[in-house]
C-alpha positions as YAML, in Angstrom:
chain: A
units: angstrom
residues:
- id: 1
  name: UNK
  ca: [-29.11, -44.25, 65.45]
- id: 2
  name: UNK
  ca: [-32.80, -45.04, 65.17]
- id: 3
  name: UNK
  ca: [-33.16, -48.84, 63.30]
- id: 4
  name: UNK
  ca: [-34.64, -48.95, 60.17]
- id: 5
  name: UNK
  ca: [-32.07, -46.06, 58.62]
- id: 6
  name: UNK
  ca: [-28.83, -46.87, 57.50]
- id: 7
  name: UNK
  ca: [-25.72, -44.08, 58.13]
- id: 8
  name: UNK
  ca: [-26.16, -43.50, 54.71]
- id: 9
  name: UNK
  ca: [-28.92, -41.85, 54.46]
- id: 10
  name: UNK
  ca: [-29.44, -38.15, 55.54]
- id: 11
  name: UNK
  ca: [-31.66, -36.68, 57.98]
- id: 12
  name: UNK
  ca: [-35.04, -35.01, 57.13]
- id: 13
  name: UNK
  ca: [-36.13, -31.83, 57.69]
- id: 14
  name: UNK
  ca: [-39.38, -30.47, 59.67]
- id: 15
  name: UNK
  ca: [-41.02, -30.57, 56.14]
- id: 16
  name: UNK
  ca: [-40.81, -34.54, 55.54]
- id: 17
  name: UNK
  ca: [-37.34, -32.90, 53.06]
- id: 18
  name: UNK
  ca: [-33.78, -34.20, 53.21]
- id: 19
  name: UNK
  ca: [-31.84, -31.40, 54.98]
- id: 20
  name: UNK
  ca: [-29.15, -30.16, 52.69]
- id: 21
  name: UNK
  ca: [-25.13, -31.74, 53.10]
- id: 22
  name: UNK
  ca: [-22.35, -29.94, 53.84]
- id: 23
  name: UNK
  ca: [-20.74, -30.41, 50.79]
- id: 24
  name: UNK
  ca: [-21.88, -29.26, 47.30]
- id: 25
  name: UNK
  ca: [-23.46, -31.64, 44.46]
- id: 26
  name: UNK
  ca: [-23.65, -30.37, 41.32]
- id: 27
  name: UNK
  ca: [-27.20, -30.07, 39.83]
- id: 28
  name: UNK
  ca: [-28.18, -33.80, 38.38]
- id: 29
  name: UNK
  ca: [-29.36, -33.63, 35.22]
- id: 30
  name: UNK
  ca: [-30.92, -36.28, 33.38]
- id: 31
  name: UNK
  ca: [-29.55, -38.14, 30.63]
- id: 32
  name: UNK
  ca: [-25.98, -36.48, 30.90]
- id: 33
  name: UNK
  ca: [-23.28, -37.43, 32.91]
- id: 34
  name: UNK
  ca: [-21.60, -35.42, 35.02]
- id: 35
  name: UNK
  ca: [-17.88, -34.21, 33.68]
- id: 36
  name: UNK
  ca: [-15.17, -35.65, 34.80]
- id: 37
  name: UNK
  ca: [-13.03, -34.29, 37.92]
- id: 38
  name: UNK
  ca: [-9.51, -32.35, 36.70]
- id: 39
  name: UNK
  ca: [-6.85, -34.55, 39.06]
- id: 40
  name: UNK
  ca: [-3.99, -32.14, 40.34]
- id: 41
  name: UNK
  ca: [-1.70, -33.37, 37.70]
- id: 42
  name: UNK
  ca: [-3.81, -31.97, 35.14]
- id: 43
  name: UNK
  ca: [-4.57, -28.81, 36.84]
- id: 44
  name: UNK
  ca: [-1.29, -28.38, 37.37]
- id: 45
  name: UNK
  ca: [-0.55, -28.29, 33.70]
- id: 46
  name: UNK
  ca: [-3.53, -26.27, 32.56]
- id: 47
  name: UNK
  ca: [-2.48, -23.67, 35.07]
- id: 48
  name: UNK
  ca: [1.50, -23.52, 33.50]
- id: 49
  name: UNK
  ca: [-0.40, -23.36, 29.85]
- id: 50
  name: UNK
  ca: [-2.57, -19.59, 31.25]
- id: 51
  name: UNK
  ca: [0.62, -18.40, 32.34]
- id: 52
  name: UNK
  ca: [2.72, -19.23, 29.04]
- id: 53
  name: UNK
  ca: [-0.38, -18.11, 26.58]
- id: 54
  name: UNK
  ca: [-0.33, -14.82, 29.48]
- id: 55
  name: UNK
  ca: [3.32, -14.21, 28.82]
- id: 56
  name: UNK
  ca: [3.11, -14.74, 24.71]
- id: 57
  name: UNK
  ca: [0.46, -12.11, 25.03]
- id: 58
  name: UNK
  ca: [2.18, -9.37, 27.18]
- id: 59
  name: UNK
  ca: [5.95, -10.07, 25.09]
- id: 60
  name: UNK
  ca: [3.51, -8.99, 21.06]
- id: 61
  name: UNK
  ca: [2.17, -5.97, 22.86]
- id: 62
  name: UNK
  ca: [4.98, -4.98, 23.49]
- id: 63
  name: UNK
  ca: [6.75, -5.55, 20.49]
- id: 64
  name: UNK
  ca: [3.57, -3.95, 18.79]
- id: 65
  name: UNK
  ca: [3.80, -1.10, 20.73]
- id: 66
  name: UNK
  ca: [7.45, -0.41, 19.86]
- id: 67
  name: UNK
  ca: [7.16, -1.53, 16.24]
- id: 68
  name: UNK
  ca: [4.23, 1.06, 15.95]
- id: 69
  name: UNK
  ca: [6.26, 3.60, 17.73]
- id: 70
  name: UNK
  ca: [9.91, 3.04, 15.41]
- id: 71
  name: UNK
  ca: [11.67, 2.10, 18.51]
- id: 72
  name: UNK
  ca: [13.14, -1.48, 19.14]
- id: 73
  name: UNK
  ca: [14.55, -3.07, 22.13]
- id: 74
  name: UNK
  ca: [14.78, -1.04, 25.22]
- id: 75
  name: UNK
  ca: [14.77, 2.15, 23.71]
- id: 76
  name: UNK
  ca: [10.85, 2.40, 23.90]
- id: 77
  name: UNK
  ca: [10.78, 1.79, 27.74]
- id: 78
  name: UNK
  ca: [13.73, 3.68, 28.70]
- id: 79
  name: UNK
  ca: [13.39, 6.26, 26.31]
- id: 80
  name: UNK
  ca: [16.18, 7.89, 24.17]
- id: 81
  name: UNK
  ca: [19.84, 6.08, 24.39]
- id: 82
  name: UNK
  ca: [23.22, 6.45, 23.06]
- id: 83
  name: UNK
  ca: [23.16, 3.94, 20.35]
- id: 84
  name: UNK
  ca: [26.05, 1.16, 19.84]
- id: 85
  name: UNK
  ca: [27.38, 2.26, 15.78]
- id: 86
  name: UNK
  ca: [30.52, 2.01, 14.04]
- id: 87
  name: UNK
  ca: [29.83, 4.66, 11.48]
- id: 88
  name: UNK
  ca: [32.48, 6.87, 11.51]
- id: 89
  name: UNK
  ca: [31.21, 9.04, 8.83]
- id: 90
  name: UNK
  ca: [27.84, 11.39, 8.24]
- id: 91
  name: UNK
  ca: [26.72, 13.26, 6.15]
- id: 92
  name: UNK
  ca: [24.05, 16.40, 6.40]
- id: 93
  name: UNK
  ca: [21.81, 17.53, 4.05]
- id: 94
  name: UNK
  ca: [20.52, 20.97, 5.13]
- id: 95
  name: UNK
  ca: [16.94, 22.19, 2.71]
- id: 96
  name: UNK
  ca: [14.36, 24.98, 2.81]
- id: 97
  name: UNK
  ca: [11.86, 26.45, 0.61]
- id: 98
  name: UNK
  ca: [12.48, 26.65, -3.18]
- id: 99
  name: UNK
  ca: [10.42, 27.39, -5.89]
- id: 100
  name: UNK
  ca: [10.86, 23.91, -7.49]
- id: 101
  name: UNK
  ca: [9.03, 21.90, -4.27]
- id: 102
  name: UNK
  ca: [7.05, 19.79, -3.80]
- id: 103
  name: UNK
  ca: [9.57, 18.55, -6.31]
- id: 104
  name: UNK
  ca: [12.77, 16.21, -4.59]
- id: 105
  name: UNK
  ca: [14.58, 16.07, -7.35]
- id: 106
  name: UNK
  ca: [17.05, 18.26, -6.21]
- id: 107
  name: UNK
  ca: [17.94, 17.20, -2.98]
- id: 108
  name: UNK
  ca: [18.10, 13.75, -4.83]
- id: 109
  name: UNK
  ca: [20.56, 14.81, -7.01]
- id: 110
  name: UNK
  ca: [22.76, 15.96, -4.54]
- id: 111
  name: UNK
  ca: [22.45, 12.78, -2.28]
- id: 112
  name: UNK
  ca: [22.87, 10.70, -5.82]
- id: 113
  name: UNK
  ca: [26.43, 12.60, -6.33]
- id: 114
  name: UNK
  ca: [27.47, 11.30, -2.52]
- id: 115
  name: UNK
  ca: [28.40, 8.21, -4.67]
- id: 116
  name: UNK
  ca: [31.32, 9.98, -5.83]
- id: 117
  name: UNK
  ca: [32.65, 9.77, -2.55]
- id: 118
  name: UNK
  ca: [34.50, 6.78, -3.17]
- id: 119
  name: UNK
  ca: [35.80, 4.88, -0.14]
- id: 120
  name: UNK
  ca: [32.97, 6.12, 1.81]
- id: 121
  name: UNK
  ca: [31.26, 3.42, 3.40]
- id: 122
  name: UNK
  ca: [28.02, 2.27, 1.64]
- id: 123
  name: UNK
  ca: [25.88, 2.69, 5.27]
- id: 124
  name: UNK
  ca: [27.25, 6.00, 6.16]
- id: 125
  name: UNK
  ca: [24.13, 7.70, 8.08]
- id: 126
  name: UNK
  ca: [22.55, 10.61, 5.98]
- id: 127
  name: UNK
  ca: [20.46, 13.42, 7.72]
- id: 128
  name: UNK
  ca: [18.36, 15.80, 5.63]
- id: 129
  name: UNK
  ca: [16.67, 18.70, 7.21]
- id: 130
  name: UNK
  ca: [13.98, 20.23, 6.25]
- id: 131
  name: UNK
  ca: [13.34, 23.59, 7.63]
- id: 132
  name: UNK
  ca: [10.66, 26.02, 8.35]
- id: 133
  name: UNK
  ca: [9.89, 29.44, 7.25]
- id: 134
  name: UNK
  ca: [10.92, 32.45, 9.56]
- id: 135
  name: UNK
  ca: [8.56, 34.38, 11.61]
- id: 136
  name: UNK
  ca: [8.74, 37.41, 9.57]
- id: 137
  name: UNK
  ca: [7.04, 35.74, 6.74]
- id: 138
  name: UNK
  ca: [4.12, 35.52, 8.54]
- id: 139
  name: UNK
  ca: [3.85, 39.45, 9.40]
- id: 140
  name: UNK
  ca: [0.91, 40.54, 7.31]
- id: 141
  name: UNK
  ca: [0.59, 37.30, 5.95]
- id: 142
  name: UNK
  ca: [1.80, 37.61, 2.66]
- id: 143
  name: UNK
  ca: [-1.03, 36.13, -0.10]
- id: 144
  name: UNK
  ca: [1.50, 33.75, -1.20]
- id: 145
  name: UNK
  ca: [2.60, 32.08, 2.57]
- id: 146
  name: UNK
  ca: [-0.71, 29.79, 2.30]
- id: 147
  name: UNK
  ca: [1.00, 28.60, -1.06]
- id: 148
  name: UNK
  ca: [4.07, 27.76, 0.15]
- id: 149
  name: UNK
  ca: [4.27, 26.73, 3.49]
- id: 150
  name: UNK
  ca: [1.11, 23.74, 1.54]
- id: 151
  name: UNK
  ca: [4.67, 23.08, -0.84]
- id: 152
  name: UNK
  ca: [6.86, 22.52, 1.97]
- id: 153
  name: UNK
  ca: [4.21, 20.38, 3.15]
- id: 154
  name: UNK
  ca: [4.29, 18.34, 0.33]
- id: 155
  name: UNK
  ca: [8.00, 18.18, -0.54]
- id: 156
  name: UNK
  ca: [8.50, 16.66, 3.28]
- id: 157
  name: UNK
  ca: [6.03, 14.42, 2.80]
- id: 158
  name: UNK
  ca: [7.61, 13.42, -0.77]
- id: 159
  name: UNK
  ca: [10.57, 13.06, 1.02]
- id: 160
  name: UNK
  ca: [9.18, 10.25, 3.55]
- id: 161
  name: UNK
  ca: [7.65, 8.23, 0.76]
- id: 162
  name: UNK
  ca: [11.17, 8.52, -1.31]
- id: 163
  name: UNK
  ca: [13.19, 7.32, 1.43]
- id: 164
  name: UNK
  ca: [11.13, 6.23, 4.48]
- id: 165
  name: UNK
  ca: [12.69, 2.16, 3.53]
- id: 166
  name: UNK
  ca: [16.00, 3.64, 3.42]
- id: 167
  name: UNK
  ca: [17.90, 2.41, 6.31]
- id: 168
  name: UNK
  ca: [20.56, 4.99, 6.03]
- id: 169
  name: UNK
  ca: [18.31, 8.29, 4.75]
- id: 170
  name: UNK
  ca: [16.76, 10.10, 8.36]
- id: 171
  name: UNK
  ca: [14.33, 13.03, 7.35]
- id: 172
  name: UNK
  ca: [14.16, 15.70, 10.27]
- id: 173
  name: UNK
  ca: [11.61, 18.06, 9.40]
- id: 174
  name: UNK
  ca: [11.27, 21.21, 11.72]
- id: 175
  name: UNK
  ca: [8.48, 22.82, 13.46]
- id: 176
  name: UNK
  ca: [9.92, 26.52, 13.60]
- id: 177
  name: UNK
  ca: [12.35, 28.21, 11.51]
- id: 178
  name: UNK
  ca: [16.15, 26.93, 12.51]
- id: 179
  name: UNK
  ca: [18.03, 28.45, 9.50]
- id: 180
  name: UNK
  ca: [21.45, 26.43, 8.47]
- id: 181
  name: UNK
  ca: [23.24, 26.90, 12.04]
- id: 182
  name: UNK
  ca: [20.01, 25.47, 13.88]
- id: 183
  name: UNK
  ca: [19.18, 22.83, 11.28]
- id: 184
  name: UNK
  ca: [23.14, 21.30, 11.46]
- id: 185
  name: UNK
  ca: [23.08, 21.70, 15.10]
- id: 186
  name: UNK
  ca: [19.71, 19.72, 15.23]
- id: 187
  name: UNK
  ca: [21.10, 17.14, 13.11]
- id: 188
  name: UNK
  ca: [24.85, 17.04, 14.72]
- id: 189
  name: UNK
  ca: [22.63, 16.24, 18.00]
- id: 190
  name: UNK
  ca: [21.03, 13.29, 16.91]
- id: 191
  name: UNK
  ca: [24.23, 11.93, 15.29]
- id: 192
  name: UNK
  ca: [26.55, 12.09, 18.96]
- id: 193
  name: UNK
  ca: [22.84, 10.19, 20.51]
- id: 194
  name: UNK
  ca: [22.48, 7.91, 17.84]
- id: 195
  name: UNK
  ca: [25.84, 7.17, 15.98]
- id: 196
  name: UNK
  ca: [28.86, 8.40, 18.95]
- id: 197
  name: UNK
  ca: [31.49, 6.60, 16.50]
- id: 198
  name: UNK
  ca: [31.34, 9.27, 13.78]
- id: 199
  name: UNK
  ca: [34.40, 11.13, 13.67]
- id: 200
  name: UNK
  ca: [33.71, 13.01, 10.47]
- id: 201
  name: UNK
  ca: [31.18, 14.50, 8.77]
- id: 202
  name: UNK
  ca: [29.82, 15.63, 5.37]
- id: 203
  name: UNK
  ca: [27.77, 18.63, 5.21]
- id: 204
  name: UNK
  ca: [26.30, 19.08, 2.33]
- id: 205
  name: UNK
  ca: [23.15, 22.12, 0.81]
- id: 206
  name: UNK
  ca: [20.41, 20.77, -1.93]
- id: 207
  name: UNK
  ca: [21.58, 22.56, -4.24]
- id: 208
  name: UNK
  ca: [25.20, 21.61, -4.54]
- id: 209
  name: UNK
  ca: [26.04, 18.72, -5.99]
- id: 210
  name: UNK
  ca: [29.22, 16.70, -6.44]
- id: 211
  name: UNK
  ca: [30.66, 16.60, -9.71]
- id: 212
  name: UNK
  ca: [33.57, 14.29, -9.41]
- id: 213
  name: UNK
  ca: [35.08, 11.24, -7.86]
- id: 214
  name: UNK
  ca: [36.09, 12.68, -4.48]
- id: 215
  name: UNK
  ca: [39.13, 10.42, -2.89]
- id: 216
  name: UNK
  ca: [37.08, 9.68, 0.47]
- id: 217
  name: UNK
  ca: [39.01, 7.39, 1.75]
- id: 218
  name: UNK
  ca: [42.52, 9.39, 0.94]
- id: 219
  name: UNK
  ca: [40.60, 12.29, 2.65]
- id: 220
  name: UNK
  ca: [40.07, 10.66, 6.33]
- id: 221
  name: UNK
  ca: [43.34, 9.64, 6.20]
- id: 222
  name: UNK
  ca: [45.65, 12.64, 5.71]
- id: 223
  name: UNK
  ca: [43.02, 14.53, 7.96]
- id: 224
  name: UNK
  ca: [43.90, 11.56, 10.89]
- id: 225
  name: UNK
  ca: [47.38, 12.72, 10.15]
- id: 226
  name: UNK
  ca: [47.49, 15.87, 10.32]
- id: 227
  name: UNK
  ca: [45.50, 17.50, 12.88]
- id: 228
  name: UNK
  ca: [45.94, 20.83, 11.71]
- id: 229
  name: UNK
  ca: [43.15, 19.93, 8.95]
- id: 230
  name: UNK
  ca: [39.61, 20.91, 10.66]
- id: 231
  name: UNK
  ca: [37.31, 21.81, 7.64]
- id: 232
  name: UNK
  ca: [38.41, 20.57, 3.71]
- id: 233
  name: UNK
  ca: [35.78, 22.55, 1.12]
- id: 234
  name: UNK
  ca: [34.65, 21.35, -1.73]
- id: 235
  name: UNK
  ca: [35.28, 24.15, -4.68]
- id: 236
  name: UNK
  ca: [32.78, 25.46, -7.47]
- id: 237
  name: UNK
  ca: [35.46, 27.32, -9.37]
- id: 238
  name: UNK
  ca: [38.92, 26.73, -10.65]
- id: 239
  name: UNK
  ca: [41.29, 26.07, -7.82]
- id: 240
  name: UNK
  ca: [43.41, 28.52, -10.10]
- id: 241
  name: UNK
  ca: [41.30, 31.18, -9.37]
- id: 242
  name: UNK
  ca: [41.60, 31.18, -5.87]
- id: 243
  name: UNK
  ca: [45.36, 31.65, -6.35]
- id: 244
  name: UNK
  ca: [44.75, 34.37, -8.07]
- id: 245
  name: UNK
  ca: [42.69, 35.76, -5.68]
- id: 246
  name: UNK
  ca: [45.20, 35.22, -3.01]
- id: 247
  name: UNK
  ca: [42.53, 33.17, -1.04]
- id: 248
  name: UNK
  ca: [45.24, 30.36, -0.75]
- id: 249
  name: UNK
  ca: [47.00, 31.22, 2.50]
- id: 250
  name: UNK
  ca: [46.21, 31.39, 5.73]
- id: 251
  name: UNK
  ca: [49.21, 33.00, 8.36]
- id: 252
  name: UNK
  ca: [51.96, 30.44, 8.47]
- id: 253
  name: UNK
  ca: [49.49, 27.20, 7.75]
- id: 254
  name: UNK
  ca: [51.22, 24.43, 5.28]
- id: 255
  name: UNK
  ca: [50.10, 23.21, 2.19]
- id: 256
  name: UNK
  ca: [49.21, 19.92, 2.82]
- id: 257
  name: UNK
  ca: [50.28, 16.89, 0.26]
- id: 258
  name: UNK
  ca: [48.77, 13.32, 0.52]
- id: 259
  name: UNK
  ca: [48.95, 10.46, -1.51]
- id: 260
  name: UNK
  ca: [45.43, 9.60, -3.64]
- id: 261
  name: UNK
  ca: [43.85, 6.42, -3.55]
- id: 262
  name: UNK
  ca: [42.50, 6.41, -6.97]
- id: 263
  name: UNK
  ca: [45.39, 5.32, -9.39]
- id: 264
  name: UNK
  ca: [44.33, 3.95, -12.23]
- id: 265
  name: UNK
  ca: [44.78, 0.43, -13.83]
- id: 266
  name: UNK
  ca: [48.25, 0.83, -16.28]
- id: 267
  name: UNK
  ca: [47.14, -0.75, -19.92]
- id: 268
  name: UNK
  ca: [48.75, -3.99, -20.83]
- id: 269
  name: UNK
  ca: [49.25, -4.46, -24.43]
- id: 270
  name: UNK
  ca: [50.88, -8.18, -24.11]
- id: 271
  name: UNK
  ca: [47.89, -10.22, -24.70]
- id: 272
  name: UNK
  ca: [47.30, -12.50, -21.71]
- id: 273
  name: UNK
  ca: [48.41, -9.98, -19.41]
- id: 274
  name: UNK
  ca: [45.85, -9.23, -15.78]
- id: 275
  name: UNK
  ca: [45.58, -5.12, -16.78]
- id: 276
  name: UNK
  ca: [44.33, -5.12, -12.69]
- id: 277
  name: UNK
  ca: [47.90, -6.77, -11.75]
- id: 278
  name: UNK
  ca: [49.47, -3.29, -12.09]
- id: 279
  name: UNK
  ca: [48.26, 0.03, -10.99]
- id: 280
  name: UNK
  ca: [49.92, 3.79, -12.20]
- id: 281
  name: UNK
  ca: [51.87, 5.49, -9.53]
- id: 282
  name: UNK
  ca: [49.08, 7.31, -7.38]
- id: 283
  name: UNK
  ca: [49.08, 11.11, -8.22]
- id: 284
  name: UNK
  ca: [50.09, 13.91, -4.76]
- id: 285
  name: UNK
  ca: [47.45, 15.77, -4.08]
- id: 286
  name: UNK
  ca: [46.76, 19.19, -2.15]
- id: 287
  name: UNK
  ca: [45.01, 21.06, 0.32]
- id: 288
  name: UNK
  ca: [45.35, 24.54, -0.04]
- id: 289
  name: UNK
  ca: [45.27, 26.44, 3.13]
- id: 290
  name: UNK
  ca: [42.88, 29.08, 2.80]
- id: 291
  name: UNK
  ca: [41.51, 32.37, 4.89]
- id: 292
  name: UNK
  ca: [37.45, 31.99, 2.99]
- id: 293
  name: UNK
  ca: [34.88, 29.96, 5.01]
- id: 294
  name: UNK
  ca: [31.69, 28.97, 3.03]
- id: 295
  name: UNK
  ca: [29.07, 26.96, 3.91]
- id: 296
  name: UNK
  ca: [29.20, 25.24, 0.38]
- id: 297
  name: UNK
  ca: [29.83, 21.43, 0.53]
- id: 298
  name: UNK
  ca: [32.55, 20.36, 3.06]
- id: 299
  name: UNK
  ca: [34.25, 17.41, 5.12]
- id: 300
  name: UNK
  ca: [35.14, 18.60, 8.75]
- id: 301
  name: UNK
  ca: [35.82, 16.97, 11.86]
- id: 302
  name: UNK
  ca: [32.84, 16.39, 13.29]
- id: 303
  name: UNK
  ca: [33.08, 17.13, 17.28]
- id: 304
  name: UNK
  ca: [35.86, 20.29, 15.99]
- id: 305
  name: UNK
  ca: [32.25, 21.78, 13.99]
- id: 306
  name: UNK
  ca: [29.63, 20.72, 16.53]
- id: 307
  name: UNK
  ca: [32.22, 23.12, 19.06]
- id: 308
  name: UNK
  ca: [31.77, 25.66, 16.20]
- id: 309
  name: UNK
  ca: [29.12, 25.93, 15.16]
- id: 310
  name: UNK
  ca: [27.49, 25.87, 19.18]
- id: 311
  name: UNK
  ca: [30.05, 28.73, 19.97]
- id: 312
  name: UNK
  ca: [27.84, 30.92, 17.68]
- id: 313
  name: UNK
  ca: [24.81, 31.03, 20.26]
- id: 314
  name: UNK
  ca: [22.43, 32.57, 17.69]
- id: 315
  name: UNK
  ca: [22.31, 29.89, 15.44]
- id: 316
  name: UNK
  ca: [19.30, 31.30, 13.02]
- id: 317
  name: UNK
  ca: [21.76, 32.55, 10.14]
- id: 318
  name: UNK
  ca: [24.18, 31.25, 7.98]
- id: 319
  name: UNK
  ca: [27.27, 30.16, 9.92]
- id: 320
  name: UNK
  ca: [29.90, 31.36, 7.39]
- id: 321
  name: UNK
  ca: [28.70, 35.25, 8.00]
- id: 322
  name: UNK
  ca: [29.86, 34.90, 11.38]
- id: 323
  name: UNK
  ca: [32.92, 32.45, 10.68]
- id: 324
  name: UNK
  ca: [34.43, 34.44, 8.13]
- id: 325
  name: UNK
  ca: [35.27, 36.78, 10.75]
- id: 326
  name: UNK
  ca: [36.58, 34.45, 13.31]
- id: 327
  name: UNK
  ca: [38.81, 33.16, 9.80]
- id: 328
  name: UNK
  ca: [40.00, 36.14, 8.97]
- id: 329
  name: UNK
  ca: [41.39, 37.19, 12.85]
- id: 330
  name: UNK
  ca: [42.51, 33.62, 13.03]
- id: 331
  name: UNK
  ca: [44.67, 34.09, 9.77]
- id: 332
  name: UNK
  ca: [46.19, 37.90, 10.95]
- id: 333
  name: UNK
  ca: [47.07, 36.32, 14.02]
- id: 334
  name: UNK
  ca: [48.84, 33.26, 12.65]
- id: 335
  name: UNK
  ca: [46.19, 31.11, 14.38]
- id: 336
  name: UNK
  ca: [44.07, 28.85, 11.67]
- id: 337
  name: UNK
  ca: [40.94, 27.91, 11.78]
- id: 338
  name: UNK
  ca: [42.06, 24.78, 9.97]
- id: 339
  name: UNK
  ca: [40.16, 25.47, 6.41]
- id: 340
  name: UNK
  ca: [41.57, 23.83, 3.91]
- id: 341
  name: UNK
  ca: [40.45, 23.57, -0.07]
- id: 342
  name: UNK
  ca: [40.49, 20.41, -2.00]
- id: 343
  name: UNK
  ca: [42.53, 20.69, -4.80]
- id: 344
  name: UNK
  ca: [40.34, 20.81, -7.57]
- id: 345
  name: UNK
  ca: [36.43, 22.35, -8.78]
- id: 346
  name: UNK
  ca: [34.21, 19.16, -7.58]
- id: 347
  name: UNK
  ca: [30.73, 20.78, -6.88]
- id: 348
  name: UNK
  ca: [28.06, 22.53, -9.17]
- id: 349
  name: UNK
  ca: [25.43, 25.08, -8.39]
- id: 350
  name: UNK
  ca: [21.62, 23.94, -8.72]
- id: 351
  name: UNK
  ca: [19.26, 27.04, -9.37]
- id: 352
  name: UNK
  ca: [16.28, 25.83, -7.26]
- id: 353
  name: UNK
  ca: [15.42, 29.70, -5.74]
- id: 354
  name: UNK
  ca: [15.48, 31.31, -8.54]
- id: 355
  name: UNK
  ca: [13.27, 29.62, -11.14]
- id: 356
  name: UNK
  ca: [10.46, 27.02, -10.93]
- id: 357
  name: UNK
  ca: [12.19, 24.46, -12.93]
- id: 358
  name: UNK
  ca: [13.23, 20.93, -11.70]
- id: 359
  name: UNK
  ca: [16.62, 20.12, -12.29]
- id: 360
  name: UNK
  ca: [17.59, 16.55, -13.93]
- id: 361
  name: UNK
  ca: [18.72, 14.01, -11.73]
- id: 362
  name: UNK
  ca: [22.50, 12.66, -12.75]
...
């Protein structure tokens, strides 16, 4: 080393300049100091504080994504799954086109009268379809279609914004015209993806409503007793009537007696007395065996209907045209369907095709 220049000083270039170090200085700058060096410790941590804010930010898209998209959990990667219910009751609410929409209140006052079922549990599932107009309305295009497919329209969108915040009300409008068959079949299908449990089911049309206290719970049971019971309708006349008609036998099927649930408190004159402490004797009731099927309101066994009702194959119609056939075979041959009436009038007729009017909501 020439003397005169001490090992710490660098080497100049052919130009009279320093010749640059191997390593790298940051830029001096005057006045400022130069920050201070992150020691691995802190590195360390800043590094573990990307990855956390990184995995906060990945876990709220996601859960935005499925919020936004009505699907929870893994449902929204996966796709559609069975999911785990105890419901063991549903109930379907089949609608189409009336006069009276965009008006609900119809197909409100028939869900309103499910109340009635008493023993029914308070988050039973309901289902109400809405469904579309055939395509033989459009042939020619009548002057009125414009006009009423923009009231169907409305009435499902009415629908939504009545009941979207309704846990247990599921509107399932359609795209194409499915008739009663399809639109039961397209709600039975959800119910065995989403709710498996549910043994039984309520179908119900908008424009029947339930008139009395039905004895739900007195219902499930004698049907879990006696498997001979597949479909229990609801009647809109007289149960007298059908007697008279002879509609109230079917080959050798029994009548079928049950104890209600619905006594009612016995009244306590004795001052003092609890009138809850004692309850009247509960009353027998009946289910008449019976040769008609209707597609008015009824309680059936829900995997013995979705069988049924899919053994139709055309499924555009109304399933009791075709059923009422298979009953009446079934009866000559002394082989039931299972149809059953309750044993007294519990349902009323709505006039909602007929006439413009709304109907009042009880």
């Amino acid at each position: 080393m020439p003397k005169g220049r001490s090992s710490s000083q660098a080497p100049h270039g052919p130009h009279g300049h320093e010749e640059a170090s191997m390593e790298p200085h940051p830029p001096a700058t005057e006045g400022v100091a130069p920050p201070p060096s992150l020691s691995f410790p802190r590195l360390r941590l800043l590094l573990v504080l990307v990855l956390a804010l990184n995995v906060i930010k990945l876990q709220f898209m996601q859960l935005s994504q499925e919020y936004h998209s009505g699907i929870s959990g893994p449902t929204a990667r996966d796709g559609p799954r069975t999911e785990n219910r105890t419901e063991d009751v549903a109930i379907v609410i089949t609608s189409s086109s009336i006069p009276s929409h965009p008006s609900t209140a119809m197909v409100e006052t028939v869900l309103n009268s499910t109340k009635r079922l008493v023993g029914l549990s308070p988050t039973a599932p309901i289902f109400i379809t809405v469904d579309h107009f055939p395509f033989s309305d459009f042939d020619g295009t009548p002057p009125d279609l414009e006009e009423k497919i923009d009231r169907l329209e409305e009435y499902t969108i009415n629908l939504f914004n009545r009941y979207l915040t309704d846990p247990r009300v599921h509107i399932i409008p359609a795209a194409r015209h499915n008739h009663v068959g399809g639109s039961v079949m397209k709600a039975m299908n959800l119910i065995s993806t989403h709710y498996p449990s549910v043994k039984w089911m309520y179908y119900l049309q908008h424009d029947y409503y339930f008139t009395t206290d039905i004895d739900h719970t007195a219902l499930v049971d004698v049907m879990e007793r006696h498997a001979e019971v597949n479909h229990v309708r609801f009647p809109m006349r007289p149960i007298g009537r059908f007697r008279l008609a002879g509609a109230l036998a079917c080959g050798d099927a029994p009548v079928v007696e049950y104890n209600s649930t619905l006594g009612e408190p016995a009244a306590k004159a004795e001052e003092g007395v609890d009138n809850n402490e004692t309850t009247v004797a509960a009353p027998i009731l009946k289910l008449w065996p019976t040769p008609d099927y209707s597609d008015n309101n009824h309680l059936v066994r829900f995997e013995w209907y979705k069988r049924t009702i899919a053994a139709l194959l055309f499924l555009e119609r109304f399933p009791e045209n075709p059923l009422q056939i298979w009953a009446n075979k079934g009866c000559a041959k002394n082989q039931p369907m299972g149809l059953y009436l309750y044993h007294e009038q519990s349902i009323m007729h709505l006039d909602g095709k007929n006439s413009a009017s709304v109907p009042t909501t009880v």
